[in-house]
C-alpha atoms as one frame of an Amber mdcrd trajectory, in Angstrom:
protein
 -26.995  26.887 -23.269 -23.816  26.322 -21.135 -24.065  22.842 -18.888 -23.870
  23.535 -15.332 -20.944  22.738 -13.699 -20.727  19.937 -11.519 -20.356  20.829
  -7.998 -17.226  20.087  -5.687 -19.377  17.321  -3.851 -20.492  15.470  -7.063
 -16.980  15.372  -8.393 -15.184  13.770  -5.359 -18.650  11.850  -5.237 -18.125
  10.289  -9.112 -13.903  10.137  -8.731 -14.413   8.429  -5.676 -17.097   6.030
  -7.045 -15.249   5.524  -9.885 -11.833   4.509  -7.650 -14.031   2.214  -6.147
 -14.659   0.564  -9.411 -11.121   0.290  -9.883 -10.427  -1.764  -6.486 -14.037
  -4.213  -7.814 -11.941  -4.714 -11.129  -8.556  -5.255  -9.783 -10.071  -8.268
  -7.901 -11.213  -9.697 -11.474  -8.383  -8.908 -13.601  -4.718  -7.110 -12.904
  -3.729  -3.517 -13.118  -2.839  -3.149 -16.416  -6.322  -5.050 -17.795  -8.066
  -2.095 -15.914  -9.551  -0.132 -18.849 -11.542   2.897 -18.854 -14.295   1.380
 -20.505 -14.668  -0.830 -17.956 -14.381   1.434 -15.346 -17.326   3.400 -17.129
 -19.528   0.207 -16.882 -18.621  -0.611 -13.808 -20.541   2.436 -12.613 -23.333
   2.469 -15.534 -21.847   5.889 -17.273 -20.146   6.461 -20.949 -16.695   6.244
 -21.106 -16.437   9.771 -22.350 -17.892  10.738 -18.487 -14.608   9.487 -17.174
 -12.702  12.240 -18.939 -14.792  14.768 -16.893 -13.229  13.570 -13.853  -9.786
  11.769 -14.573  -7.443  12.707 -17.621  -6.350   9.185 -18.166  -5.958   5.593
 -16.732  -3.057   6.386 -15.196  -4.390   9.200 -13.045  -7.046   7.664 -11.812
  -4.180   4.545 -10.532  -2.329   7.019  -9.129  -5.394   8.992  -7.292  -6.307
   5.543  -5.816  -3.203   4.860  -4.513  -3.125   8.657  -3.074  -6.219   7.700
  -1.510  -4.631   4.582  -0.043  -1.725   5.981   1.225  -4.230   8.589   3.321
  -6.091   5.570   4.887  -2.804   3.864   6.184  -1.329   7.564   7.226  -4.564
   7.711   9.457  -4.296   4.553  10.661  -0.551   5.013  11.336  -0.954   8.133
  13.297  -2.897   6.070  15.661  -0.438   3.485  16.172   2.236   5.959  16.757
   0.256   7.143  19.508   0.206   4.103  21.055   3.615   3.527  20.643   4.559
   6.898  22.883   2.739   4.861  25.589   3.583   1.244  24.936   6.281  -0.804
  23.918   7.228  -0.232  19.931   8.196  -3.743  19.804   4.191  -4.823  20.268
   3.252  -1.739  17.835   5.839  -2.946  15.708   4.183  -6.431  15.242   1.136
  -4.932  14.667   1.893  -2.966  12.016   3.538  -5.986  10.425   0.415  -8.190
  11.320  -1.645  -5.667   9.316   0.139  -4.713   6.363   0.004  -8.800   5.598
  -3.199  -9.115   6.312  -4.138  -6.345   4.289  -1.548  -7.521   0.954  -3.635
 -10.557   1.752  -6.653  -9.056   1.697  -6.788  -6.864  -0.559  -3.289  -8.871
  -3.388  -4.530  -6.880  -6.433  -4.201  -3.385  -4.802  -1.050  -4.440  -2.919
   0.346  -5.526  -6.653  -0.419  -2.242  -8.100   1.454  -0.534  -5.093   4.504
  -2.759  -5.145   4.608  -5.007  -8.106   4.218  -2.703 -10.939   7.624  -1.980
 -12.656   8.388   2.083 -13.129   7.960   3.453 -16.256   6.313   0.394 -17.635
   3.956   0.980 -21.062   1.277  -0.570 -19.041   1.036   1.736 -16.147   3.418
   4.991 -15.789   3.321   5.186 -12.273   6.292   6.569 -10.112   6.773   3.974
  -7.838   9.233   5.332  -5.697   7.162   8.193  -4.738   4.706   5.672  -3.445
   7.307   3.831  -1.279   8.336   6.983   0.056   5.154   7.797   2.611   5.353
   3.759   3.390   9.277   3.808   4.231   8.602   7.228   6.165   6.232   5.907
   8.577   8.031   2.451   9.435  11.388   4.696   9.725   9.322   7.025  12.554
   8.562   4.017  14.597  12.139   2.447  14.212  13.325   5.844  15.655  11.444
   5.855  18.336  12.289   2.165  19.569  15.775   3.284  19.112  15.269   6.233
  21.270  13.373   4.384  23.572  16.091   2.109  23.580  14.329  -0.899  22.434
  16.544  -0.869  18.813  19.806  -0.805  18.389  20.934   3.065  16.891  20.757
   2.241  13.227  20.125   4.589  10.121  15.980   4.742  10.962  15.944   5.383
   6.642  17.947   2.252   5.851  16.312  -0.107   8.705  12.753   0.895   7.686
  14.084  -0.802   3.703  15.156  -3.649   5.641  11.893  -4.485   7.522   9.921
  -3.648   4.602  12.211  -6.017   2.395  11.886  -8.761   4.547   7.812  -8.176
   4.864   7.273  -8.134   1.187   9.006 -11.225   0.277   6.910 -13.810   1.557
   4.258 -11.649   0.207   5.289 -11.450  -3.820   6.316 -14.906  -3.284   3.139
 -16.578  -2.712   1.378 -14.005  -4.958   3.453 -15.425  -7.547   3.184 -18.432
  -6.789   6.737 -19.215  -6.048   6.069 -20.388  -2.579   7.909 -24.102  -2.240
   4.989 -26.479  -1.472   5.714 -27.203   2.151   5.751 -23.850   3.263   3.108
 -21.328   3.646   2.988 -17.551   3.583   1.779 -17.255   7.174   4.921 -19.755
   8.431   7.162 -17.790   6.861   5.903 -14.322   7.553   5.775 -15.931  11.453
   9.552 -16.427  10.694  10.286 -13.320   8.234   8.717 -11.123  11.955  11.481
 -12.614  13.914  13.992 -12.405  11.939  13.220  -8.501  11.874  12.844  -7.761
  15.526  15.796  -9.860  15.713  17.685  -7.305  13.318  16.399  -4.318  14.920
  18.037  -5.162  18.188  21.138  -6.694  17.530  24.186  -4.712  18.916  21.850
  -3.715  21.624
């Protein structure tokens, strides 16, 4: 007899609950320790199960970060809002406030999203195409500060690189450990947040 297939609720119910077991793990070991096996155990099924709903390791990674990306799109869409009505520069450091908080949060997923090299034998992940949705959303707001006239006109593309530049350094820094003993990540993400609103209106 033919098994029943699973319905559209159980599978996003299992992929889902099996991403989930992917953020637990990537709080005990890195990205590329993630294994399916241990995804599987995670959730108390047999490896094999995880073949019904991913094809590989590297699916699932990229799913997850798909999943991410939605999350901070939502979250975005509310900010822009807020931006129509308020000053950019405020929204601005918000943003900025929360995408540390959140690589603070949360270093493991913020690794796999910007600390994985491309085309790497331990995960083959494009990681340009998950900058893109990340540099699109910071390059909206920097537009409309510029046509607000808060910004100086710059190339909204280029300027989004440049705040996101300056934001991640501190950030990979201290995650590896490269941070020089007297300073901390939150001084010099304080600093790294003027030294971008600084950029963003000079020539204004």
């Amino acid at each position: 007899m033919a098994r029943p297939k699973n319905s559209p609720e159980k599978i996003t119910r299992m992929r889902n609950a099996m991403m989930d077991a992917v953020v637990d793990l990537l709080d005990e070991v890195p990205p590329e320790k993630v294994s399916i096996r241990m995804i599987a155990e995670k959730i108390g099924v047999s490896h094999m199960v995880f073949y019904t709903y991913f094809k590989d390791r590297s699916e699932i990674m990229e799913a997850l970060i798909e999943r991410q990306q939605k999350r901070i799109d939502r979250h975005f869409e509310g900010l822009m809002e807020k931006a129509k009505r308020d000053s950019v520069n405020d929204v601005l450091k918000t943003v900025l406030r929360d995408y540390a908080e959140t690589a603070h949060d949360h270093p493991k997923i913020f690794r796999l999203f910007w600390m994985t090299p491309e085309g790497s034998d331990a995960e083959k992940l494009d990681s340009i195409k998950h900058m893109e949705p990340t540099i699109r959303n910071i390059a909206e707001l920097l537009k409309m500060g510029m046509d607000k006239g808060e910004f100086a006109a710059k190339d909204p593309n280029l300027a989004a690189v440049v705040v996101l530049t300056l934001i991640n350094a501190p950030i990979i820094m201290h995650q590896c450990g490269k941070m020089p003993f007297e300073v901390t990540c939150d001084q010099l993400l304080d600093e790294v947040v003027v030294s971008v609103l600084s950029y963003l209106v000079e020539g204004l």
